[in-house]
C-alpha positions in Angstrom: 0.0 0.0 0.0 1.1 3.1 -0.8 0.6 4.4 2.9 3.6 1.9 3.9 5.9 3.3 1.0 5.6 6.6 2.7 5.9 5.3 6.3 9.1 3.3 4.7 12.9 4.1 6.0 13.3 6.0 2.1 10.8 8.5 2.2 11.4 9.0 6.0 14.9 10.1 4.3 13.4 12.9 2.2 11.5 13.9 5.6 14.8 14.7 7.5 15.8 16.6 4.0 12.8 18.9 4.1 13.6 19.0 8.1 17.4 20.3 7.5 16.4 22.6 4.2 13.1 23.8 5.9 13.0 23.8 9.6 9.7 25.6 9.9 8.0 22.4 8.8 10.3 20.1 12.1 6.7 20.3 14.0 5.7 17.0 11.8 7.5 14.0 13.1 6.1 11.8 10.3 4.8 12.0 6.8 1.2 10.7 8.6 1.5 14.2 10.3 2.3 15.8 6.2 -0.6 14.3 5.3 -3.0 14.5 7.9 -2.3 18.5 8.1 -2.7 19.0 4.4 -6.2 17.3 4.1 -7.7 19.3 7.0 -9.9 22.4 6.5 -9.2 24.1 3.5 -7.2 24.2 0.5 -6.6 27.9 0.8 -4.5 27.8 3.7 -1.2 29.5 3.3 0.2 27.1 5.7 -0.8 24.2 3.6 0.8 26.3 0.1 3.8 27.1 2.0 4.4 23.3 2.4 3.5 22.1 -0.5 5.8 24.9 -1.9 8.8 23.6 0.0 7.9 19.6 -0.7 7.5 20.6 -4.2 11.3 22.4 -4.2 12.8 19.3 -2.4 11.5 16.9 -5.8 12.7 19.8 -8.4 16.1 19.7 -6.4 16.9 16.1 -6.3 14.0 14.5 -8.4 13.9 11.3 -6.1 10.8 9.4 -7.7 9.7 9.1 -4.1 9.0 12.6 -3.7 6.5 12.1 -6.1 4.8 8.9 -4.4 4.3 11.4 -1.1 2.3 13.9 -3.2 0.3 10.9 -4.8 -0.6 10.0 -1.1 -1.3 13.9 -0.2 -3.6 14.4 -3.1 -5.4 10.9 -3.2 -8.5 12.1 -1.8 -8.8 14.7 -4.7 -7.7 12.3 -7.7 -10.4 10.4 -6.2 -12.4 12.9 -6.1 -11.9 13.8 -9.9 -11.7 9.7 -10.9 -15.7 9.9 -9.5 -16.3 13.1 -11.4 -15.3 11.3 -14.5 -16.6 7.9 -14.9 -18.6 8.7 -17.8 -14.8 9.5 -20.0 -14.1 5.7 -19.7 -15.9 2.6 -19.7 -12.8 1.0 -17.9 -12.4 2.8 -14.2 -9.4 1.4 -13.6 -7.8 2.2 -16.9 -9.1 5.5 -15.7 -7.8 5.9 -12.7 -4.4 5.1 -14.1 -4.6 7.4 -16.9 -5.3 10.3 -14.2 -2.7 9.2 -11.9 -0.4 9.2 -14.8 -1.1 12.7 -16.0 -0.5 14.1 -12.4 2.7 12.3 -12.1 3.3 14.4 -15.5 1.9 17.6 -14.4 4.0 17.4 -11.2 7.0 17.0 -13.1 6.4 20.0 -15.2 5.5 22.2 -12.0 7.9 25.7 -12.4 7.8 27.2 -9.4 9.6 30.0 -10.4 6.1 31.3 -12.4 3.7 30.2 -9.7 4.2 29.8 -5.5 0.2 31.0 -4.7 -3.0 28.6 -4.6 -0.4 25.4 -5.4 -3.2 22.8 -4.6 -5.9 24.3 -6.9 -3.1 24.5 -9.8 -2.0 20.8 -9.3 -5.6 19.6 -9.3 -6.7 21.9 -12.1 -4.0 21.3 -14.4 -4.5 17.5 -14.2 -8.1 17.3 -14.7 -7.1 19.8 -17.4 -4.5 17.8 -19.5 -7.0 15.0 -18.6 -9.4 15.6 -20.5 -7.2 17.2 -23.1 -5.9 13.3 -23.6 -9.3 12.0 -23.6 -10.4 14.8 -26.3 -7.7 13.4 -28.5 -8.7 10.0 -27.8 -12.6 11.1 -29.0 -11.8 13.0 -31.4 -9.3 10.5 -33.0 -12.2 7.9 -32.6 -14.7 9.6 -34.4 -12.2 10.5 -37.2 -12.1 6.2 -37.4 -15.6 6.1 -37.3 -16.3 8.5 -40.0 -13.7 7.1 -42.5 -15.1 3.7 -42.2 -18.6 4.9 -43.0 -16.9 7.2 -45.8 -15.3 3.8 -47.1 -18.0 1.9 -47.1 -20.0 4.9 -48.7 -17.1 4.7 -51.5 -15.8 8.0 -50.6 -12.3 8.9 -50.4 -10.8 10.8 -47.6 -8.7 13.9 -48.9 -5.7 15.6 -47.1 -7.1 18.5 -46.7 -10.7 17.6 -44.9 -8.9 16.1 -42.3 -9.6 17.8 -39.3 -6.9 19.9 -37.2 -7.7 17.9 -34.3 -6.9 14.5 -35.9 -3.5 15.8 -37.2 -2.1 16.8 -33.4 -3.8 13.5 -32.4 -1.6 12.0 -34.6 1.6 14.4 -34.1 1.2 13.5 -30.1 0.9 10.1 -31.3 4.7 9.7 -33.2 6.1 11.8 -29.9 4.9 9.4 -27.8 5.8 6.2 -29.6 9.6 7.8 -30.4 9.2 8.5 -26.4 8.4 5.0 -25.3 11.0 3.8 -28.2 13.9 5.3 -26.6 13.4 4.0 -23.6 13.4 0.4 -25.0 16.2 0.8 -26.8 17.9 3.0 -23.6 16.9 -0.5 -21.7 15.0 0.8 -19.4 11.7 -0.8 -20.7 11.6 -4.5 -22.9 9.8 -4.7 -25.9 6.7 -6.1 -24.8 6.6 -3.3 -22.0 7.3 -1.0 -25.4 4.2 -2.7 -27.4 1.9 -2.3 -24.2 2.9 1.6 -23.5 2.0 1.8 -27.4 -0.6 0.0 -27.7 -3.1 1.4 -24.3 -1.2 4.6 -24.0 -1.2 6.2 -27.4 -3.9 4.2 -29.5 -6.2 4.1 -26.5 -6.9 0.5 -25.9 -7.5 -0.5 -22.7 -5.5 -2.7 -20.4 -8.0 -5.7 -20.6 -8.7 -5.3 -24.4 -5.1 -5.3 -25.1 -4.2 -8.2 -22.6 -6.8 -10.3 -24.5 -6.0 -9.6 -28.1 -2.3 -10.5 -26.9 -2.9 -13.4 -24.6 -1.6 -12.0 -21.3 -3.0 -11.9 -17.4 -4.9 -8.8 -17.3 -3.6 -8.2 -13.7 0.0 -9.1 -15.2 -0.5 -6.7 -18.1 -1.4 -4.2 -15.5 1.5 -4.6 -13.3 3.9 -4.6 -16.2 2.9 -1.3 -17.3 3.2 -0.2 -13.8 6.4 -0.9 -13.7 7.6 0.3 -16.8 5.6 3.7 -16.9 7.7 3.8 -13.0 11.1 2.9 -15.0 10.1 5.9 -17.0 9.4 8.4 -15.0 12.4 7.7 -12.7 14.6 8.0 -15.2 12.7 11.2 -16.6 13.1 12.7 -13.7 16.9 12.2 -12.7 17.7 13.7 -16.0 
């Protein structure tokens, strides 16, 4: 659980860094004490920004992966919040609740806290949902796009170049950046091929973990896992460099 992670020997090291670089913050003994103080009362407390602003500095300075698992557990209640908001995007919760915990993982990692040090909790939240549903927009969009040039097909129509919609073309632009993404990392090492084919496969053409473990013949909990692990291998290495 990820409550144990946190309570674990590593990230009880990143406490006693935020201790030594931030003494203010010494009061809380234990990540427990983090967490419990950032999900009381409200998100507009300056107290609560002012932490979040130096955990936030800690992960830019050393970009221990962990850093990031602490601020999974400190927001969980408003992922899940935005996970029950959202049902109606995806037929698949769980693929859903991946796909949001993977997009705040990403907006985390992108946080410059040199434009923005006010309302830090609302911008985290915000943002995610945001580039959420920016994902899912290309996923429906590209969809239909399929949809359409089947029935066009079938109608014996012919789809030209320049009807194609503006939408479909980034669709497909984000598409090649993430496959040359997830490509480098297989041949870096860091992910196998099948990890590669699976990151391709639910990640940028949208099919869900169970459809894909089917149509390949694998577990669907092992599929699951193994892109767990991989997307980790990723974004640890993404975030040392």
């Amino acid at each position: 659980m990820i409550e144990d992670e946190v309570a674990g020997p590593e990230c009880n090291e990143l406490l006693r860094k935020l201790h030594a670089h931030a003494p203010q913050w010494s009061e809380y003994a234990t990540w427990a004490e983090v967490v419990a103080f950032m999900r009381r009362g409200t998100s507009l407390d300056s107290r609560k920004n002012a932490l979040l602003e130096a955990i936030l500095y800690e992960y830019r300075v050393d970009r221990n992966a962990r850093w990031s698992t602490v601020l999974l557990l400190i927001f969980w209640p408003g992922l899940e919040s935005l996970h029950r908001r959202k049902l109606s995007w995806d037929a698949d919760e769980d693929e859903l609740w991946q796909n949001i915990v993977w997009t705040f993982l990403k907006v985390l990692f992108r946080m410059d806290l040199d434009k923005r040090r006010h309302r830090l909790v609302q911008k985290i939240v915000n943002d995610t949902a945001h580039h959420l549903h920016d994902e899912y927009l290309r996923r429906w969009r590209y969809a239909e796009h399929e949809t359409q040039t089947d029935l066009e097909s079938l109608d014996g129509f012919a789809v030209r170049p320049d009807v194609i919609d503006d939408a479909v073309l980034d669709a497909r632009e984000h598409q090649d950046e993430s496959v040359h993404r997830f490509r480098r990392h297989w041949e870096g090492g860091r992910i196998s091929e099948a990890d590669f084919h699976l990151l391709v496969g639910t990640r940028v053409y949208g099919k869900r973990v169970a459809q894909y473990a089917r149509e390949t013949g694998l577990n669907y909990q092992v599929a699951k896992k193994r892109r767990q692990r991989a997307e980790a291998a990723i974004r640890s290495h993404e975030e040392a460099r």
